[in-house]
N, C-alpha and C positions, 0 to 999 in steps of 0.2 A: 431413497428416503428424502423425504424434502424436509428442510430447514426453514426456520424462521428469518425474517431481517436480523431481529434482534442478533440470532446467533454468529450471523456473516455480519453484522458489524461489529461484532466482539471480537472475531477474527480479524478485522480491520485494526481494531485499536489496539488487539496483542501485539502482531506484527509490526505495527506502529514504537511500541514500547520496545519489542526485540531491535529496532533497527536503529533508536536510539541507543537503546545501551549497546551496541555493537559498533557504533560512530561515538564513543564520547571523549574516544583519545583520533580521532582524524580529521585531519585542519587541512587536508585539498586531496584534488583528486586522486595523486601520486599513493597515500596512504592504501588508498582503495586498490591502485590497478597496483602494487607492489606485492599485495596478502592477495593470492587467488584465494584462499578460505574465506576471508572478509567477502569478495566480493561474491563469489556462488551465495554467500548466507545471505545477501545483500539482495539476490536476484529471486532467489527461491522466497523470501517475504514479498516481496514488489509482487512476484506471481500470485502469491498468496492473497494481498490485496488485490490486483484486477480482477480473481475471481471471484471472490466474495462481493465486492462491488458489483460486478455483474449478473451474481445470483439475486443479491438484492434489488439490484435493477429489476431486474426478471418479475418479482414477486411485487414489484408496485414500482412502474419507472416514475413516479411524480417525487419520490425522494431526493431531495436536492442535497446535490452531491459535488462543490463546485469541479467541474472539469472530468466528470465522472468518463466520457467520452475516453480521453485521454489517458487515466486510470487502465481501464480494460484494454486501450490500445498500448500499453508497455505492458500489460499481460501478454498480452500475443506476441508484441516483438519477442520478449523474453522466451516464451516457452519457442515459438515457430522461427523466427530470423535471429537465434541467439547470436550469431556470432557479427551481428553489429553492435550490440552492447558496449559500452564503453562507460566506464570507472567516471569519467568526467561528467556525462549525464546522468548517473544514478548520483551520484556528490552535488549538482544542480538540482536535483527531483527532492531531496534531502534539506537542500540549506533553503530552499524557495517555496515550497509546495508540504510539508511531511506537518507542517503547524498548523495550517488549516485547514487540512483533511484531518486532522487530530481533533482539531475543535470543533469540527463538523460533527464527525461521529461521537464524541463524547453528548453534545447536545441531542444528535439522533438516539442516542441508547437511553438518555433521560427522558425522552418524549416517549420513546416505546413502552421503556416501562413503567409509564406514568398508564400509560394506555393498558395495561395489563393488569 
């Protein structure tokens, strides 16, 4: 069944929302790599997002998306070379990167569904 942008960026900005409220008591990386729970929850959303990003892509790559490349390629690490993963880099992707692909896709979901 094929999905909409719309929906895979919904999926973008749920995950987004979970992975805030699952960081709102962790202030470095050590929080992360100390809860293996935290961090599987941590990898299994980031997955979540590279796919959806990429199905999006799929369905009209002109959506700017900044670093969208990069998105889908810690999909892959994640799922295919998991065990390079590290606590320190999802906690970087987190405090550098999670607010502006926030703001991305909140703007992309107002466009869509203005379009709709």
């Amino acid at each position: 069944m094929k999905h909409s942008i719309a929906k895979y960026l919904e999926d973008v900005r749920l995950s987004i929302e979970d992975i805030e409220n699952y960081t709102l008591n962790v202030s470095s990386p050590a929080d992360i790599e100390n809860n293996q729970m935290l961090f599987d929850a941590l990898c299994r959303r980031f997955a979540i997002i590279g796919e959806a990003v990429f199905q999006a892509d799929k369905i009209d790559p002109s959506i700017i998306i900044t670093d969208k490349n990069k998105i889908k390629g810690l999909r892959h690490i994640i799922v295919h070379d998991y065990d390079i993963v590290r606590a320190v880099d999802l906690f970087i992707v987190i405090q550098k990167n999670l607010s502006l692909l926030k703001a991305e896709v909140l703007a992309l979901l107002k466009i869509v569904g203005e379009q709709q």
